[in-house]
PDB file with SEQRES, HELIX, SHEET and CRYST1 records, atoms N, CA, C and O in Angstrom:
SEQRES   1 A   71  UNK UNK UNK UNK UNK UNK UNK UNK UNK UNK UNK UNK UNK          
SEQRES   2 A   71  UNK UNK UNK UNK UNK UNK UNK UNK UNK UNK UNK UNK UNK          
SEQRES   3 A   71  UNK UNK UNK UNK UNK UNK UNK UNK UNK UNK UNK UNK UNK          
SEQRES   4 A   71  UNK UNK UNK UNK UNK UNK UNK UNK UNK UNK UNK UNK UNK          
SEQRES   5 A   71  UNK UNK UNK UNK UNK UNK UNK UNK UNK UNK UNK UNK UNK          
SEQRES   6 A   71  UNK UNK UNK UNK UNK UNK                                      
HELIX    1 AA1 UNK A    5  UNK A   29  1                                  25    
HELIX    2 AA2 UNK A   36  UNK A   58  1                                  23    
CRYST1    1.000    1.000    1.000  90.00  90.00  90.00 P 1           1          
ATOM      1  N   UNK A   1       0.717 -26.806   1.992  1.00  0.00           N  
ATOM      2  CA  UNK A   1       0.418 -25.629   1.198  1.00  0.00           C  
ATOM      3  C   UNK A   1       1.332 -25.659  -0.030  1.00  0.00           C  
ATOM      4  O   UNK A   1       2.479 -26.100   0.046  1.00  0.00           O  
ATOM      5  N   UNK A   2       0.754 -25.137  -1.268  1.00  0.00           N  
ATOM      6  CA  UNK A   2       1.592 -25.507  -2.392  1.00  0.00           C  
ATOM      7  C   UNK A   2       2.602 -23.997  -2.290  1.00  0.00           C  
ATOM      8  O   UNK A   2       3.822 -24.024  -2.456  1.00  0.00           O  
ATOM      9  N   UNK A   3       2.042 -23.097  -2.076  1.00  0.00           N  
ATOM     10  CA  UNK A   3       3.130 -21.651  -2.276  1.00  0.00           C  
ATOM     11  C   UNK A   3       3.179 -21.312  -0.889  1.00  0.00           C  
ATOM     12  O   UNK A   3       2.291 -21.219  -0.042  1.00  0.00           O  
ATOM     13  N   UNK A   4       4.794 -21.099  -0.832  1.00  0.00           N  
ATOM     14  CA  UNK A   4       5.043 -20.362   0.681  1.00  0.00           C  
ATOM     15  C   UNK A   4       3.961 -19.074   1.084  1.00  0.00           C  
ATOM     16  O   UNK A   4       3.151 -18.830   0.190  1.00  0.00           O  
ATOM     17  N   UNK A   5       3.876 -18.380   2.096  1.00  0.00           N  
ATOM     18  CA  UNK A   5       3.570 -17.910   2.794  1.00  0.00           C  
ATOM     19  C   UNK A   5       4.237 -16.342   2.259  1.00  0.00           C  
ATOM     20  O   UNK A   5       3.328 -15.519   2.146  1.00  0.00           O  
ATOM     21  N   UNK A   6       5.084 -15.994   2.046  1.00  0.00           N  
ATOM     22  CA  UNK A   6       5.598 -15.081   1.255  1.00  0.00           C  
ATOM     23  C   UNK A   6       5.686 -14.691  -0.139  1.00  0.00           C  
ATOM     24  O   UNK A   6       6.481 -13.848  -0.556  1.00  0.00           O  
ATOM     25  N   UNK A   7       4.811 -15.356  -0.882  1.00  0.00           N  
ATOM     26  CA  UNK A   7       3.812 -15.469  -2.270  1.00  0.00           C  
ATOM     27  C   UNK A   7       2.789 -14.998  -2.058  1.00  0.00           C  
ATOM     28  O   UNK A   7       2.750 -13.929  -2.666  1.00  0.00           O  
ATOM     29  N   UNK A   8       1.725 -15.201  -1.431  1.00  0.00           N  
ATOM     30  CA  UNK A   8       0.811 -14.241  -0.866  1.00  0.00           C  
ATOM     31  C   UNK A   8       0.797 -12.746  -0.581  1.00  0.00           C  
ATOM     32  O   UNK A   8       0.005 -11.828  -0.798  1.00  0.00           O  
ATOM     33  N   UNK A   9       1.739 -12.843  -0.128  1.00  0.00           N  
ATOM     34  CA  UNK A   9       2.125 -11.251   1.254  1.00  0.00           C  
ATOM     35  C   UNK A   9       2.415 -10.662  -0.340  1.00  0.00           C  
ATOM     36  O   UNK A   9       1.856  -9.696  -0.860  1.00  0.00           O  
ATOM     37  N   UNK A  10       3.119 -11.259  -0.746  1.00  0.00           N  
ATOM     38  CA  UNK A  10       3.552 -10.008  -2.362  1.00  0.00           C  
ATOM     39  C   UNK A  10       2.588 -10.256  -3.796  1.00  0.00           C  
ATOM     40  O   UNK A  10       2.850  -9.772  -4.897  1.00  0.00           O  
ATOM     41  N   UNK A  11       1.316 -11.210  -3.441  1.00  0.00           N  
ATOM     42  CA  UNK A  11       0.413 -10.906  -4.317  1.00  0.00           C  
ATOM     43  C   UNK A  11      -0.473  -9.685  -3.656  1.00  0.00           C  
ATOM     44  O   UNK A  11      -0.690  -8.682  -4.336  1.00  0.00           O  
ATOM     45  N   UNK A  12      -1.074  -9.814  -2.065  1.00  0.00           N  
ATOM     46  CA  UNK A  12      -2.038  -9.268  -1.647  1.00  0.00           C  
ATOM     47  C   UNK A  12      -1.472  -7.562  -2.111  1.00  0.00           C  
ATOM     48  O   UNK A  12      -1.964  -6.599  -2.699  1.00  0.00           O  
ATOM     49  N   UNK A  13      -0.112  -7.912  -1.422  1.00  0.00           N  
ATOM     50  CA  UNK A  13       0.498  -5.911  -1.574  1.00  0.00           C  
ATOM     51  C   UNK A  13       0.650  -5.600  -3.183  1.00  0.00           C  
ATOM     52  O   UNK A  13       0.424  -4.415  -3.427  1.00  0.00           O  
ATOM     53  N   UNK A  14       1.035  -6.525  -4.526  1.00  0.00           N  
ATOM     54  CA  UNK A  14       0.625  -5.960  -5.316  1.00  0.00           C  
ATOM     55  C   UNK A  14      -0.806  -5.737  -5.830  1.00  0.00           C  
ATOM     56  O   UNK A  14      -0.872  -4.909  -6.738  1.00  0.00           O  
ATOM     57  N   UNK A  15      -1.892  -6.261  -5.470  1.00  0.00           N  
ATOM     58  CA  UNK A  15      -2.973  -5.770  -5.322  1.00  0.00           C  
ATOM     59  C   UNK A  15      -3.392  -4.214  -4.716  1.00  0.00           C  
ATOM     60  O   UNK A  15      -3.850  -3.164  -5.168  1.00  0.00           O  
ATOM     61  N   UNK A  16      -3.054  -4.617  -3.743  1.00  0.00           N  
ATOM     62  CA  UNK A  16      -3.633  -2.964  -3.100  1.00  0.00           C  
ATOM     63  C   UNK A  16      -2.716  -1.681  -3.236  1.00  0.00           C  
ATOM     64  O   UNK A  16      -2.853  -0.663  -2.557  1.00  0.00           O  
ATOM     65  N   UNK A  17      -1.816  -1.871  -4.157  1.00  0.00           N  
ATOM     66  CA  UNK A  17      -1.060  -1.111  -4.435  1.00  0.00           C  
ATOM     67  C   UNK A  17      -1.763  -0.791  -6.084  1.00  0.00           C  
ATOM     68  O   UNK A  17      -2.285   0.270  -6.427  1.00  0.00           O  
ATOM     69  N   UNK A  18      -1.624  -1.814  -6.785  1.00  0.00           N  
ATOM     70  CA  UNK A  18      -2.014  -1.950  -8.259  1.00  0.00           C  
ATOM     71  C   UNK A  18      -3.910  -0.909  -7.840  1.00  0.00           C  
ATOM     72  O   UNK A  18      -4.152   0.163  -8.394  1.00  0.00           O  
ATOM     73  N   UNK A  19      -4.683  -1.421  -7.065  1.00  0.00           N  
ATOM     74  CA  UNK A  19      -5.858  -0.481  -6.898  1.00  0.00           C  
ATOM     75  C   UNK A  19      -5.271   0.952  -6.461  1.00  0.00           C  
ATOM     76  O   UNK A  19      -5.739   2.018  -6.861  1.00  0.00           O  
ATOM     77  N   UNK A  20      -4.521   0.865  -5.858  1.00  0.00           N  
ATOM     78  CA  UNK A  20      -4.181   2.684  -5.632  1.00  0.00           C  
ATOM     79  C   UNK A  20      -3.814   3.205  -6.531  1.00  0.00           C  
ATOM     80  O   UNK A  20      -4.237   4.275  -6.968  1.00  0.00           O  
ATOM     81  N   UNK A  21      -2.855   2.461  -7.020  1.00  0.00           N  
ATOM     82  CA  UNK A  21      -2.361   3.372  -8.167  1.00  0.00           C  
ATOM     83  C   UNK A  21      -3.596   3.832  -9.647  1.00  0.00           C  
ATOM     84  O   UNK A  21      -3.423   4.676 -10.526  1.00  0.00           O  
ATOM     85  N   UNK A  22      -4.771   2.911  -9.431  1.00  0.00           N  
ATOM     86  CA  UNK A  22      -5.708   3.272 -10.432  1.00  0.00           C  
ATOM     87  C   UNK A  22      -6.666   4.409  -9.904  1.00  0.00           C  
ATOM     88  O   UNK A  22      -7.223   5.266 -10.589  1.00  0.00           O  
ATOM     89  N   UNK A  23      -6.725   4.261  -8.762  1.00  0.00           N  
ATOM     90  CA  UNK A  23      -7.308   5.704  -7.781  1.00  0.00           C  
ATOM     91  C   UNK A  23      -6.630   6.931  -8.064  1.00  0.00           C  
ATOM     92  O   UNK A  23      -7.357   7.854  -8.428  1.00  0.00           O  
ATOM     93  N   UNK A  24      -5.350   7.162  -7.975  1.00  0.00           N  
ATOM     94  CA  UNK A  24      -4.648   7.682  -8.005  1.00  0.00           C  
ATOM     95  C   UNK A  24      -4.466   8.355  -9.283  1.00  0.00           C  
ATOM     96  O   UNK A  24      -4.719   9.559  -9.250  1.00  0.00           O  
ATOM     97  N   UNK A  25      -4.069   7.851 -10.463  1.00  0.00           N  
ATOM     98  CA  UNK A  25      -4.384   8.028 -11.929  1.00  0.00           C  
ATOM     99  C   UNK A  25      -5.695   8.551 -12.646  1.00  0.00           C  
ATOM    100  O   UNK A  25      -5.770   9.252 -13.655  1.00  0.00           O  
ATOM    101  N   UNK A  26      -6.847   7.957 -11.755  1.00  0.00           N  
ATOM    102  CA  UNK A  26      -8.006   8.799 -12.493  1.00  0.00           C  
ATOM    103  C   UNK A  26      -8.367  10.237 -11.816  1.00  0.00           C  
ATOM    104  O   UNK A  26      -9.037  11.169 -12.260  1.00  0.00           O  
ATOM    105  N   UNK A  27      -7.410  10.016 -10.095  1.00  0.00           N  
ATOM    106  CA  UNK A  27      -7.778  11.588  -9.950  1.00  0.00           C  
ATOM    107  C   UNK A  27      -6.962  12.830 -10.840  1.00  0.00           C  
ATOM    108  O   UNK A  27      -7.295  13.973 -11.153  1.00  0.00           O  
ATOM    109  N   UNK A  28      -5.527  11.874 -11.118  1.00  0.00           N  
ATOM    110  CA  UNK A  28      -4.577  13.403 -12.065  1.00  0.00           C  
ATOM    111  C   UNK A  28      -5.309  13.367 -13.457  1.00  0.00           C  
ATOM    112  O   UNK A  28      -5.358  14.430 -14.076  1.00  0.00           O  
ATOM    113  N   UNK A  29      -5.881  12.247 -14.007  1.00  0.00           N  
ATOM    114  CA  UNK A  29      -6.695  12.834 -14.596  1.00  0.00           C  
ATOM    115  C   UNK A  29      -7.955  13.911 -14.656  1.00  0.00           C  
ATOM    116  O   UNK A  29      -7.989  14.709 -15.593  1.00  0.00           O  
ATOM    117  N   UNK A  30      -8.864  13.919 -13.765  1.00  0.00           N  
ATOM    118  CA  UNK A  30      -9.437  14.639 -13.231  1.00  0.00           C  
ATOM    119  C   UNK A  30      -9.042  15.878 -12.282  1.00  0.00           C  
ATOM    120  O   UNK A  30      -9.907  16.425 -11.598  1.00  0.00           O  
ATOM    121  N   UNK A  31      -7.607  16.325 -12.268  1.00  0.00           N  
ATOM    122  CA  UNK A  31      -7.293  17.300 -11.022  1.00  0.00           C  
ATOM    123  C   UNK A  31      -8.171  18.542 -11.281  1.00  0.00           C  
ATOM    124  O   UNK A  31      -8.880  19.007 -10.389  1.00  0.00           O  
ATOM    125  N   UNK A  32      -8.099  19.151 -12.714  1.00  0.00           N  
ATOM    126  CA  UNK A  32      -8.240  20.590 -12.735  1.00  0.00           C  
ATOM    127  C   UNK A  32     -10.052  20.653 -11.870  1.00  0.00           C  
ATOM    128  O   UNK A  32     -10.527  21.370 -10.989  1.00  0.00           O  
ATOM    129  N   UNK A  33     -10.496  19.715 -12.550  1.00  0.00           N  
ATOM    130  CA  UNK A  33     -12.076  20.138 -12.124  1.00  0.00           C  
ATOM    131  C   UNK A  33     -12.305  19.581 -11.184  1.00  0.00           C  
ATOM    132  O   UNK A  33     -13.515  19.533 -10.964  1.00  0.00           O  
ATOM    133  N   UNK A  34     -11.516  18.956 -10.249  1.00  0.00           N  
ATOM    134  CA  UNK A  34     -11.744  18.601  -9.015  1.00  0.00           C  
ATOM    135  C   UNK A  34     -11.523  20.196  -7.834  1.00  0.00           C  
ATOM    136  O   UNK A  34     -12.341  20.638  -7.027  1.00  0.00           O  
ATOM    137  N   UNK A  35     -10.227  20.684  -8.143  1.00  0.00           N  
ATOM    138  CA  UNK A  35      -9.709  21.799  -7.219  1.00  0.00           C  
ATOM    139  C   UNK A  35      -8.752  21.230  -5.939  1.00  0.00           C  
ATOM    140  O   UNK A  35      -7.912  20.378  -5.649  1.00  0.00           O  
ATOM    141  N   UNK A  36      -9.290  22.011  -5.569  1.00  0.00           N  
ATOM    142  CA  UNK A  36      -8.622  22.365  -4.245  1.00  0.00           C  
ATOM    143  C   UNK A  36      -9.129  20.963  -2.806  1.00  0.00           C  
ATOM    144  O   UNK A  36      -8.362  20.533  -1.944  1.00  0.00           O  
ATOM    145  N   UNK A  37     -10.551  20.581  -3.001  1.00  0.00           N  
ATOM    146  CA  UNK A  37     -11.218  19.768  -2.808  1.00  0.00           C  
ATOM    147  C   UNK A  37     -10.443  18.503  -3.090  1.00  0.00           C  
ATOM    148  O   UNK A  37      -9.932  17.942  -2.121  1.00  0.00           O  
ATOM    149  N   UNK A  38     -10.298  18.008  -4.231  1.00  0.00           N  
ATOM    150  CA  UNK A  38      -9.710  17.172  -4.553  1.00  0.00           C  
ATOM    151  C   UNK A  38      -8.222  16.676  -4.220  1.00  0.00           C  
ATOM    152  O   UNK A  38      -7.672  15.594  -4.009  1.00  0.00           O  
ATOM    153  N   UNK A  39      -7.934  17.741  -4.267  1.00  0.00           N  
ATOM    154  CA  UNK A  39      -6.297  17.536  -3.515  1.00  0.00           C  
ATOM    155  C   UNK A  39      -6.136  17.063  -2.549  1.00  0.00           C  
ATOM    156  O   UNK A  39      -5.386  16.103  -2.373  1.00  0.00           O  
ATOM    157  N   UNK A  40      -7.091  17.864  -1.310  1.00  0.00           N  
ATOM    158  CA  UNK A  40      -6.739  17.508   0.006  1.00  0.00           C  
ATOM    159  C   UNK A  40      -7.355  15.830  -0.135  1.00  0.00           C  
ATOM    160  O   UNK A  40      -6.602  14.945   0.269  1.00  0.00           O  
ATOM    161  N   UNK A  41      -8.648  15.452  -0.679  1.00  0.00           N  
ATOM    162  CA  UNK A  41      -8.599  14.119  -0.398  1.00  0.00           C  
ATOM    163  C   UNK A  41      -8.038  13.163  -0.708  1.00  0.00           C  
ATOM    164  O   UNK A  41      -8.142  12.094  -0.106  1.00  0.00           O  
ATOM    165  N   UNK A  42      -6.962  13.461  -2.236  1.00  0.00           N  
ATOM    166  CA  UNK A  42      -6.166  12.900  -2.661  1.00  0.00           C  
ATOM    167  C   UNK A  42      -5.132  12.769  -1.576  1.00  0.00           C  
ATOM    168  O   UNK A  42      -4.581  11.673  -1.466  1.00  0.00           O  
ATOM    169  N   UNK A  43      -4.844  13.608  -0.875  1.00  0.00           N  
ATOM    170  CA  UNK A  43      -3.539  14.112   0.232  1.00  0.00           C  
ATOM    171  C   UNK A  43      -4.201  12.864   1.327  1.00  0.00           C  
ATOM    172  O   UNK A  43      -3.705  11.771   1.599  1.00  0.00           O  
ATOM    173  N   UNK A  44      -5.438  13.453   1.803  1.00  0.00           N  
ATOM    174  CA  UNK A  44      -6.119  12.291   2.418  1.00  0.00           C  
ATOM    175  C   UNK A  44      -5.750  10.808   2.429  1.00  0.00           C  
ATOM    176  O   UNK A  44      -5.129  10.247   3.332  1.00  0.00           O  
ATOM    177  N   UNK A  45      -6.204  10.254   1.328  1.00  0.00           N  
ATOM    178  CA  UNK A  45      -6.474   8.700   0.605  1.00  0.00           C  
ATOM    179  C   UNK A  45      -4.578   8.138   1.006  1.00  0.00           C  
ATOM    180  O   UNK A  45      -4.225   7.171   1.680  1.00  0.00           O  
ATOM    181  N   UNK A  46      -3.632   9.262   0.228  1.00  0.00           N  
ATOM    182  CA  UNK A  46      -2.654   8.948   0.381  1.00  0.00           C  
ATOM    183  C   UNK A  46      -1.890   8.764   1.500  1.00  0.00           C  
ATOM    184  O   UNK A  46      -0.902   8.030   1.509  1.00  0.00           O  
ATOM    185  N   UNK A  47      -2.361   9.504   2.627  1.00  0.00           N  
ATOM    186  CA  UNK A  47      -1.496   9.666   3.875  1.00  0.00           C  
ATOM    187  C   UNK A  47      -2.085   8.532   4.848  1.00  0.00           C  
ATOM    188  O   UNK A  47      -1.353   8.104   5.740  1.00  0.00           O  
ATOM    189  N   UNK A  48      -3.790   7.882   4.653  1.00  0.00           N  
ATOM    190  CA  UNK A  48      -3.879   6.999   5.263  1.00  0.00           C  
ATOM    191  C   UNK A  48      -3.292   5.379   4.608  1.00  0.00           C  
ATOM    192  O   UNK A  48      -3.109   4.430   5.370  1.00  0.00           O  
ATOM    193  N   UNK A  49      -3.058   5.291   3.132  1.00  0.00           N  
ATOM    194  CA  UNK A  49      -2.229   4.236   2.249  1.00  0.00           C  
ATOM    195  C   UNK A  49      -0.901   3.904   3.054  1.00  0.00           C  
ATOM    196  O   UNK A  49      -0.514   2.745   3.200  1.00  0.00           O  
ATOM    197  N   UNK A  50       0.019   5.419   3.758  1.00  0.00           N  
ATOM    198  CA  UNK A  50       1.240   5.008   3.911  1.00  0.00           C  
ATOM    199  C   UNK A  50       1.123   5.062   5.322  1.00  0.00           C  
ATOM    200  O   UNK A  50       2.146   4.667   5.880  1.00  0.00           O  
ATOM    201  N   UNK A  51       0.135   5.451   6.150  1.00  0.00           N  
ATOM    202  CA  UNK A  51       0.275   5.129   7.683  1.00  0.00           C  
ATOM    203  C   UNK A  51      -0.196   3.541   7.565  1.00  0.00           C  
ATOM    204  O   UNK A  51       0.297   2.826   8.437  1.00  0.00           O  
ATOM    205  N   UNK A  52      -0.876   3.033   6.834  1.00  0.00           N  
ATOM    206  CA  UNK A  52      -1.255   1.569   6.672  1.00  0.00           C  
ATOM    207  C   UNK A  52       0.347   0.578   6.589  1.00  0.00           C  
ATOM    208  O   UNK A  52       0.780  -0.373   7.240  1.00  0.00           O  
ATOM    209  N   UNK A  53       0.726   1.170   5.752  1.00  0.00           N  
ATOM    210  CA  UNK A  53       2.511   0.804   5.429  1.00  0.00           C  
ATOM    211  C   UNK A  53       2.992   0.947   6.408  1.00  0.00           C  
ATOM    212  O   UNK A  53       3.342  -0.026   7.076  1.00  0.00           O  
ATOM    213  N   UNK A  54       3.141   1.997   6.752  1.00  0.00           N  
ATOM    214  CA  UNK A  54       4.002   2.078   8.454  1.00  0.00           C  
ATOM    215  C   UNK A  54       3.520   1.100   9.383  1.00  0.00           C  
ATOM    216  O   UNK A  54       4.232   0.445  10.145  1.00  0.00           O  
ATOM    217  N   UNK A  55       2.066   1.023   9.265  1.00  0.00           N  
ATOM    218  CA  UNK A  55       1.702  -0.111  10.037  1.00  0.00           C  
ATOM    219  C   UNK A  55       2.422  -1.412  10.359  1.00  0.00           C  
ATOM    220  O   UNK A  55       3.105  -1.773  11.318  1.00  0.00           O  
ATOM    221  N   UNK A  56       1.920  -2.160   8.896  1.00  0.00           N  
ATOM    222  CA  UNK A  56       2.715  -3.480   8.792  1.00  0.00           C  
ATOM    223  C   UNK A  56       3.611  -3.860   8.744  1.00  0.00           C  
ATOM    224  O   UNK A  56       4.022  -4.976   9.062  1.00  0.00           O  
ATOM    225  N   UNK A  57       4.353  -2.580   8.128  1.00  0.00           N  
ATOM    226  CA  UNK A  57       6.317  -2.514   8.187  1.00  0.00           C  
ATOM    227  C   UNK A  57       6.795  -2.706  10.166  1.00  0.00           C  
ATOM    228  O   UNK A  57       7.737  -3.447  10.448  1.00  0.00           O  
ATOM    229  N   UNK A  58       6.284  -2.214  10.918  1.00  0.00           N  
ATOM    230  CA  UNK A  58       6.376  -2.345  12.211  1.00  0.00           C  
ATOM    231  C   UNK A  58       5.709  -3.269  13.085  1.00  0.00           C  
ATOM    232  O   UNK A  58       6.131  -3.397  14.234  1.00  0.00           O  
ATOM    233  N   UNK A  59       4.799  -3.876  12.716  1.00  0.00           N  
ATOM    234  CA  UNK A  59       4.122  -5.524  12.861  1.00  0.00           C  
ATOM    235  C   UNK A  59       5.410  -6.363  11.966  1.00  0.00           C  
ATOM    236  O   UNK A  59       5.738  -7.503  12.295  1.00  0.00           O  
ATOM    237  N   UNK A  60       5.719  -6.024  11.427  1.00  0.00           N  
ATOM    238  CA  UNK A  60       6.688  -7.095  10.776  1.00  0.00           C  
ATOM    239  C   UNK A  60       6.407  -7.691   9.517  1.00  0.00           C  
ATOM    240  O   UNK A  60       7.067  -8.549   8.930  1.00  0.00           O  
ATOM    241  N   UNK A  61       5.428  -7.177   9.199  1.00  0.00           N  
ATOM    242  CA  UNK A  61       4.539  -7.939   8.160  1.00  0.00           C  
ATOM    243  C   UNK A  61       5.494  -7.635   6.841  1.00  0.00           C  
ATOM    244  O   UNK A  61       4.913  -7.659   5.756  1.00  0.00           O  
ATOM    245  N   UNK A  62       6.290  -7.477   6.845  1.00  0.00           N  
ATOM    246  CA  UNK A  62       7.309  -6.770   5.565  1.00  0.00           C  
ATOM    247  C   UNK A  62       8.754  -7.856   5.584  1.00  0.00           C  
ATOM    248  O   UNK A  62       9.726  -7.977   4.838  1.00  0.00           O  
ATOM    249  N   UNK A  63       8.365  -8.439   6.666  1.00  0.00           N  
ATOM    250  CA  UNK A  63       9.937  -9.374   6.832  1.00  0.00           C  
ATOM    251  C   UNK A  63       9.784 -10.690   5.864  1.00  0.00           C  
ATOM    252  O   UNK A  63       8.826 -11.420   6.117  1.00  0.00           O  
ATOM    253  N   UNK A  64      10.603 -11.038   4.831  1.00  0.00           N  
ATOM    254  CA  UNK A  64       9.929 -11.999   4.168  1.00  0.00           C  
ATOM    255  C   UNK A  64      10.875 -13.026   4.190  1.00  0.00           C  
ATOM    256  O   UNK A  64      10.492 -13.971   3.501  1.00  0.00           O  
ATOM    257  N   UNK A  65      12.453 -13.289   4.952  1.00  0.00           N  
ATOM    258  CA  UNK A  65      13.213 -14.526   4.834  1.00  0.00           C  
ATOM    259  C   UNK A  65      12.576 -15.291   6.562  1.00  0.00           C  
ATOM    260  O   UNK A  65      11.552 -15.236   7.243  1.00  0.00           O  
ATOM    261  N   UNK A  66      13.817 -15.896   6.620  1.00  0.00           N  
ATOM    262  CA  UNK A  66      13.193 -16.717   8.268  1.00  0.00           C  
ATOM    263  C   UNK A  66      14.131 -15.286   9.136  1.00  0.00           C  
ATOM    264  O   UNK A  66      15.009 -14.452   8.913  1.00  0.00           O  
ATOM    265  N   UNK A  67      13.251 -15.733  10.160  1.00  0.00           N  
ATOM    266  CA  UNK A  67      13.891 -14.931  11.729  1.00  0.00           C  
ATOM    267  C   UNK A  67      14.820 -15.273  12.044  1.00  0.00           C  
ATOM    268  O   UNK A  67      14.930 -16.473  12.296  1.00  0.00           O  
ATOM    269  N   UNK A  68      16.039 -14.327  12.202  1.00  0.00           N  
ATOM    270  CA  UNK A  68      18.061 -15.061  13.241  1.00  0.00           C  
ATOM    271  C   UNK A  68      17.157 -15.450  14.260  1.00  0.00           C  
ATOM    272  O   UNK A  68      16.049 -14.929  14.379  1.00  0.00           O  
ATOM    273  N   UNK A  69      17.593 -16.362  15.013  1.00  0.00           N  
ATOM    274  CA  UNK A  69      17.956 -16.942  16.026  1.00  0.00           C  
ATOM    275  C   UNK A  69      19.044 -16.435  16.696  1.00  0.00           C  
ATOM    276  O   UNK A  69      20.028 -15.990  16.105  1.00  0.00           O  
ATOM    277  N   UNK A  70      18.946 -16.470  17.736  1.00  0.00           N  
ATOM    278  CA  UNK A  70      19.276 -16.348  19.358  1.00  0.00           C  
ATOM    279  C   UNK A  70      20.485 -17.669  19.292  1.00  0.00           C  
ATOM    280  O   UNK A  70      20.344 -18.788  18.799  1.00  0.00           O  
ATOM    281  N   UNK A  71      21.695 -17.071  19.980  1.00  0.00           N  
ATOM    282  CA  UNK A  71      22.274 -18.234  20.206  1.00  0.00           C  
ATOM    283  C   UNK A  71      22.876 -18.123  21.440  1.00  0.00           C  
ATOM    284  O   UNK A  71      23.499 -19.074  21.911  1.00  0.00           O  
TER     285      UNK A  71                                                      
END                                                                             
């Protein structure tokens, strides 16, 4: 493989971060005429983004040098 394995992991997450944050931006653009409606799904969108994070942070998927060893 030409790029480690930890080149990836921090292209894919600036991806889906870089798309949220454009989600995110066209709703504060849009807040007033969205309401009240809008909020909560904004509240929504966001709270399932960072239970996703919590996810992988606890799979490990966030660890990016080698594993200590046991001695």
């Amino acid at each position: 493989m030409r790029y480690p394995i930890p080149f990836y992991k921090v292209a894919i997450f600036f991806m889906l971060f870089d798309v949220e944050a454009a989600f995110i931006f066209s709703w504060a653009i849009a807040f007033r005429p969205l309401g009240w409606l809008g909020w909560f799904q904004i509240t929504f969108f966001i709270f399932i983004l960072i239970a996703g994070l919590v996810y992988i942070w606890l799979k490990g998927g966030l660890e990016w040098g080698p594993k200590p060893t046991r001695q």
